[in-house]
C-alpha positions as CSV (number, residue, x, y, z in Angstrom):
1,X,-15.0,37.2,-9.6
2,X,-16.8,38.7,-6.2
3,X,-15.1,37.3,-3.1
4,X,-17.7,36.4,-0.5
5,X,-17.2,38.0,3.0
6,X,-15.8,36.1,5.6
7,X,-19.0,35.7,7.8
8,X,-20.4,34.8,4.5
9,X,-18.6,32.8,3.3
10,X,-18.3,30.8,6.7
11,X,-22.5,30.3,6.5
12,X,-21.8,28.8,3.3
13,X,-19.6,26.4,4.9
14,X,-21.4,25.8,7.9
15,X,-24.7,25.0,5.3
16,X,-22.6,22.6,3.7
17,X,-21.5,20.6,6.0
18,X,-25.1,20.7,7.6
19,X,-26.5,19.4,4.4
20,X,-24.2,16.2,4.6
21,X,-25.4,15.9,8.3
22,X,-29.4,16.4,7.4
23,X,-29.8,12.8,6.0
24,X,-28.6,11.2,9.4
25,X,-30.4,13.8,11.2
26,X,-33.6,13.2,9.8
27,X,-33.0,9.5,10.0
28,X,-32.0,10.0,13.7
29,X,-35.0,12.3,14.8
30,X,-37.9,10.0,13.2
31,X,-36.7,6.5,14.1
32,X,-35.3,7.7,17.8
33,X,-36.4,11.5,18.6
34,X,-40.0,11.1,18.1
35,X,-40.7,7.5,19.0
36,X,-39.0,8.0,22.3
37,X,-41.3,11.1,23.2
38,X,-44.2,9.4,21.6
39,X,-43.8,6.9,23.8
40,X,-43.8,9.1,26.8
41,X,-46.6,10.5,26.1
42,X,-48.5,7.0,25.3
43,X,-47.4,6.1,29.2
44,X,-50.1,8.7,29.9
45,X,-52.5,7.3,28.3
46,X,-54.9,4.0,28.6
47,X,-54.8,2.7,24.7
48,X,-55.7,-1.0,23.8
49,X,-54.1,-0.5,20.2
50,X,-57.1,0.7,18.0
51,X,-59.9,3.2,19.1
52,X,-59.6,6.1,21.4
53,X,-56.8,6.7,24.2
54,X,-58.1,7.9,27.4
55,X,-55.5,10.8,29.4
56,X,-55.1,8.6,33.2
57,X,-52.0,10.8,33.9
58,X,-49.5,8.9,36.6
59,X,-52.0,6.0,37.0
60,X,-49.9,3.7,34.5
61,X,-46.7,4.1,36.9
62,X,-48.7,4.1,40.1
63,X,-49.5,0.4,38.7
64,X,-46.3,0.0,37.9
65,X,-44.6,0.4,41.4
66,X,-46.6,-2.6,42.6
67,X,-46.6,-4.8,39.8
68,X,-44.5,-7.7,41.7
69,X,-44.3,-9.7,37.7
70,X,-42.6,-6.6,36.7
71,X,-40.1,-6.2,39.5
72,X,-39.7,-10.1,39.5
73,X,-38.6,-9.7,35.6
74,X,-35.9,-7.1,36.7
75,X,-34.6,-9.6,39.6
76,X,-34.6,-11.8,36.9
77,X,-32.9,-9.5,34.5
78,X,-30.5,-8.6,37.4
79,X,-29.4,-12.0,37.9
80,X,-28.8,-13.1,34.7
81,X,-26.2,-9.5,34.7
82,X,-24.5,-10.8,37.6
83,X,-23.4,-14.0,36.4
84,X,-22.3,-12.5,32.8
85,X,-20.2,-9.6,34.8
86,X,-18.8,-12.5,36.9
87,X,-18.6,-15.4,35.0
88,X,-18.8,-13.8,31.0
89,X,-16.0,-11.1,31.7
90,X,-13.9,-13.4,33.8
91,X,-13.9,-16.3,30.8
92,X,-13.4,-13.2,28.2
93,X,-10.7,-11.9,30.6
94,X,-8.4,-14.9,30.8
95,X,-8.6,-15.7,27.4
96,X,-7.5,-12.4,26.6
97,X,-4.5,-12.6,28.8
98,X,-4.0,-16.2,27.3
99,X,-4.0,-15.0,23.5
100,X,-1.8,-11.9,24.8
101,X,1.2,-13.9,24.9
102,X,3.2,-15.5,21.4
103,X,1.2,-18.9,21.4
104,X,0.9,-21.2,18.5
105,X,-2.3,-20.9,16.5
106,X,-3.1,-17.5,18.1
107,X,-5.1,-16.2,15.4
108,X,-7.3,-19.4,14.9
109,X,-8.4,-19.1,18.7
110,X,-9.2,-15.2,17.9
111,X,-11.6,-16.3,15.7
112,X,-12.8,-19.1,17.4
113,X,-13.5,-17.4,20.4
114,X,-15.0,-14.5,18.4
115,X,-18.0,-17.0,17.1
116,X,-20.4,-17.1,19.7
117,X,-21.2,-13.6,19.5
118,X,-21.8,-13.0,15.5
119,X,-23.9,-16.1,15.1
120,X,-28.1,-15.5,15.7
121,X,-29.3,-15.5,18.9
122,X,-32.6,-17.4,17.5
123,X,-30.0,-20.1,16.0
124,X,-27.8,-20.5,19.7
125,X,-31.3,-20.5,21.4
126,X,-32.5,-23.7,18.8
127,X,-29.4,-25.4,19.2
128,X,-28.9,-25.0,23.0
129,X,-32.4,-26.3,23.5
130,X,-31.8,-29.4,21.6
131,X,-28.7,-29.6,23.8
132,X,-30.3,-29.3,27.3
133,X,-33.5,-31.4,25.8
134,X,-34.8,-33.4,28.6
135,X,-36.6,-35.8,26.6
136,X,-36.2,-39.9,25.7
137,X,-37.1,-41.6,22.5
138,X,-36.6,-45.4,22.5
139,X,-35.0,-45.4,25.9
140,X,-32.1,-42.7,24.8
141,X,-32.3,-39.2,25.8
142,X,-32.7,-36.4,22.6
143,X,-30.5,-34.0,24.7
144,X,-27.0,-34.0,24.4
145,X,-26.6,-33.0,27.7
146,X,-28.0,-35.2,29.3
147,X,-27.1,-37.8,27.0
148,X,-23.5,-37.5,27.7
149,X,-24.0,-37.0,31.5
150,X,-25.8,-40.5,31.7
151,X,-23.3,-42.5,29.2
152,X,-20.9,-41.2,31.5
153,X,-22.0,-42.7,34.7
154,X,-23.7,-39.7,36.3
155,X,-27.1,-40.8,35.7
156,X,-28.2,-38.4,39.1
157,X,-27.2,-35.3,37.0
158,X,-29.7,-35.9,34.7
159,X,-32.3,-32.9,34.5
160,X,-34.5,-30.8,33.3
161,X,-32.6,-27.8,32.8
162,X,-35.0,-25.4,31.6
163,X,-38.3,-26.8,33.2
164,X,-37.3,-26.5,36.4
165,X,-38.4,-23.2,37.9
166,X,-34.7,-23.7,40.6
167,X,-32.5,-24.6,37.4
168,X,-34.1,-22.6,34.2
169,X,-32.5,-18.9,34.6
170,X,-29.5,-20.1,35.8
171,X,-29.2,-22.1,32.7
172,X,-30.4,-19.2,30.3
173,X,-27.5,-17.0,32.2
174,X,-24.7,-19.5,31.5
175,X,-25.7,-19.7,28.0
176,X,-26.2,-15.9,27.5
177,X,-22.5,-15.7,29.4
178,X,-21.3,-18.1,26.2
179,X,-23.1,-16.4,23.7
180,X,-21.7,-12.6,24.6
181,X,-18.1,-13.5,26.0
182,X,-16.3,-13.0,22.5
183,X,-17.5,-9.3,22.6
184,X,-15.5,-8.3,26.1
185,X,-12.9,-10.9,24.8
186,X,-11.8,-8.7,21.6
187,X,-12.1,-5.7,23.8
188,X,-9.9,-6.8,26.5
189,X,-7.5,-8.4,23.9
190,X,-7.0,-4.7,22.1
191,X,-6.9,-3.1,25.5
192,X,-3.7,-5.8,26.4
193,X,-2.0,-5.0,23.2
194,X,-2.2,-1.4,23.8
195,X,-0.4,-2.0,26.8
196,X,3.3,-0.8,26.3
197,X,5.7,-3.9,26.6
198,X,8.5,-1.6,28.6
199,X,6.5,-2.2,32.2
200,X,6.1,-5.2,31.6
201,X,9.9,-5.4,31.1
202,X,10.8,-3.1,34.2
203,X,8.4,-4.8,36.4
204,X,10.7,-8.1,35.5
205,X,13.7,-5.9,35.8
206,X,12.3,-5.2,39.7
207,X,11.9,-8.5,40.4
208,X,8.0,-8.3,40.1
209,X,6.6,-11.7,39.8
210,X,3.6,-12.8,37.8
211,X,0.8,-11.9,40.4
212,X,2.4,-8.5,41.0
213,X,3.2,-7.7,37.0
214,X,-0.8,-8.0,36.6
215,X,-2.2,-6.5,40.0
216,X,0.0,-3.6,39.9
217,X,0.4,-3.2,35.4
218,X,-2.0,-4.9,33.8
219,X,-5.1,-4.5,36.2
220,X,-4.3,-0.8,36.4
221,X,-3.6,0.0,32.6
222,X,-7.0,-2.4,31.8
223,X,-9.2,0.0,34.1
224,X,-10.6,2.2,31.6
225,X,-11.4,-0.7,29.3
226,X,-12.8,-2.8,32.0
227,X,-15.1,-0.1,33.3
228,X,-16.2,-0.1,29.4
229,X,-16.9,-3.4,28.8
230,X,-18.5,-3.9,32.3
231,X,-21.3,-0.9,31.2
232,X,-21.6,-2.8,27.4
233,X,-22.0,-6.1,29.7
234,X,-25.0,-4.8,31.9
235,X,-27.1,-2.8,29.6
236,X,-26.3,-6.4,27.0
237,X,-27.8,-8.4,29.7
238,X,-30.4,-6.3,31.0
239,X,-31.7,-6.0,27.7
240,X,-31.5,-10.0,27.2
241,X,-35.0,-10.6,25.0
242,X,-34.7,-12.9,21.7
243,X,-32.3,-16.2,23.6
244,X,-35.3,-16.6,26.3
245,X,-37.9,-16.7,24.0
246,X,-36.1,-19.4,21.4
247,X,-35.1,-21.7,24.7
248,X,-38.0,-21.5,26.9
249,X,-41.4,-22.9,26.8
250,X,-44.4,-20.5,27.5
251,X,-45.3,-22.6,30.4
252,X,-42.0,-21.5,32.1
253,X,-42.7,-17.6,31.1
254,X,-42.7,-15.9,34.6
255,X,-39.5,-17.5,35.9
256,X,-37.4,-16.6,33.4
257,X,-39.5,-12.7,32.8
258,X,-37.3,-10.1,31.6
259,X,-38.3,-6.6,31.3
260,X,-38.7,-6.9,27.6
261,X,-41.1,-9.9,27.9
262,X,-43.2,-8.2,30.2
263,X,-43.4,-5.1,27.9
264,X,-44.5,-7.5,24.9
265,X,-46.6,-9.2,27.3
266,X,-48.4,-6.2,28.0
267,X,-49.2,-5.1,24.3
268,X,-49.7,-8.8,23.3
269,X,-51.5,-10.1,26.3
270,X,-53.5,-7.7,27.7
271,X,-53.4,-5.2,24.5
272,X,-52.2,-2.5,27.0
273,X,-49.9,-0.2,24.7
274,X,-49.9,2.2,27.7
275,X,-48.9,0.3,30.3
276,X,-46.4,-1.2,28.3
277,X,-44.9,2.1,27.4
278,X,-45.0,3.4,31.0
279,X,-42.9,0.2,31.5
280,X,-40.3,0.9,28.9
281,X,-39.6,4.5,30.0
282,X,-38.9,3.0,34.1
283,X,-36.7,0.3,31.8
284,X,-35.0,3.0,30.2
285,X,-34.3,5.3,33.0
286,X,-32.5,2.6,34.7
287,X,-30.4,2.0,32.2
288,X,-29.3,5.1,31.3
289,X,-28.8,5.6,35.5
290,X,-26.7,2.2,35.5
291,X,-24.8,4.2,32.6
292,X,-24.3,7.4,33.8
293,X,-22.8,5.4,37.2
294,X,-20.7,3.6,35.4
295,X,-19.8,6.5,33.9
296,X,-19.1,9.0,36.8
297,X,-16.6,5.3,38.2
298,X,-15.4,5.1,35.0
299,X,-14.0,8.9,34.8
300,X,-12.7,8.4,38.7
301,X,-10.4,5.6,37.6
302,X,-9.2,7.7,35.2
303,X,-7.6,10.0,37.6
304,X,-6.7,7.5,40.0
């Protein structure tokens, strides 16, 4: 039998394995490459859906730098990111550290805490807006809320959580903090198990108490999983879309924008496919700059 040469027979190899490859590849390049580019070069263009597209060049972002809706939408989208790095990751974080330790019933909290996340976000919006309800039928309020709050004697906390303008993002923020937590939580709980039990144990040995164990152990052996789930948390949030639209009523819609209403807003509305594309590609650029920060701290705590 004729034996192949080796640059031969290391093309045949390299065809191979590019042959189990192709079928993602191609996948990858028509649902990502090409609508991403596509889309760039629809920003360039004034298209209302159907019919011709006129070339207007720049004039899409132009109008984009002083749409104040638009920039609102990313205040808005900004916001709701702060509380869920604050609030979300600090939950997630300290029930890590709780299920950490030998506790009773450890795995049943696990899984508990791990529901939020996997259930629909069209579901949690439904049932969160029955909760904060502001409505009465026969003299009772529908929300539970608010229903609890004035059985309990605090009648003045009664509100209309998400039709008030002050009240109504803050709301969607704390629920969106609920919703995501259990993500960062299983990621901070594999990061603490990773953590080798011998500092812990030396730190004791040292006379290191509990606030000194976790500033100068655990905080600085968490880093690199921190810095990852603080990206996952921002981009998450940022992208927040599908909860705002199953809680809040239309007549609410421009204080509680996000980026991703705006850009269905803008093919829906005002049939501007366009526009809306020109704002997709300044949505995407931030994130992947918010990314590629993260990144370049991520890689400096590294060598710290």
């Amino acid at each position: 039998m004729k034996q192949l040469s080796v640059p031969t027979a290391l093309l045949k190899d390299n065809m191979e394995n590019f042959c189990f490859v192709l079928p993602a590849l191609f996948v990858f390049c028509t649902f990502y490459i090409y609508p991403f580019f596509n889309m760039m070069y629809l920003s360039l263009h004034e298209w209302r859906g159907i019919g011709p597209m006129h070339w207007v060049w720049f004039q899409n972002y132009q109008e984009l730098l002083t749409d104040k809706i638009w920039w609102d939408s990313m205040g808005h989208a900004a916001y709701i990111t702060v509380i869920a790095l604050t609030f979300q990751n600090a939950l997630a974080f300290a029930l890590a550290l709780a299920c950490d330790r030998e506790m009773r019933m450890n795995r049943f909290y696990q899984v508990v805490f791990f529901i939020p996340p996997v259930l629909s976000e069209v579901v949690v919006g439904i049932i969160w807006n029955w909760i904060l309800d502001p409505g009465m039928q026969n003299g009772v309020h529908i929300g539970l809320l608010n229903h609890l709050l004035y059985t309990s004697g605090l009648p003045q906390l009664v509100h209309n959580w998400l039709g008030d303008p002050k009240t109504a993002l803050t709301t969607i923020a704390v629920v969106n903090s609920w919703k995501g937590f259990g993500w960062g939580f299983v990621m901070l709980l594999a990061g603490l198990q990773t953590i080798d039990k011998q500092l812990y144990e030396a730190a004791k040995v040292d006379g290191a108490g509990a606030w000194k164990t976790f500033t100068n152990v655990t905080l600085p052996m968490m880093m690199p999983v921190i810095l990852v789930v603080v990206i996952l948390t921002i981009l998450g949030s940022m992208q927040v879309f599908v909860l705002i639209l199953s809680m809040v009523s239309k007549g609410l819609v421009h204080h509680t924008d996000v980026p991703v209403i705006r850009i269905l807003a803008s093919m829906q509305g005002t049939n501007r496919f366009g526009y809306a594309c020109a704002q997709a590609v300044v949505f995407g650029i931030i994130l992947v700059g918010v990314s590629f920060a993260m990144k370049k701290l991520s890689d400096k705590a590294k060598q710290l």
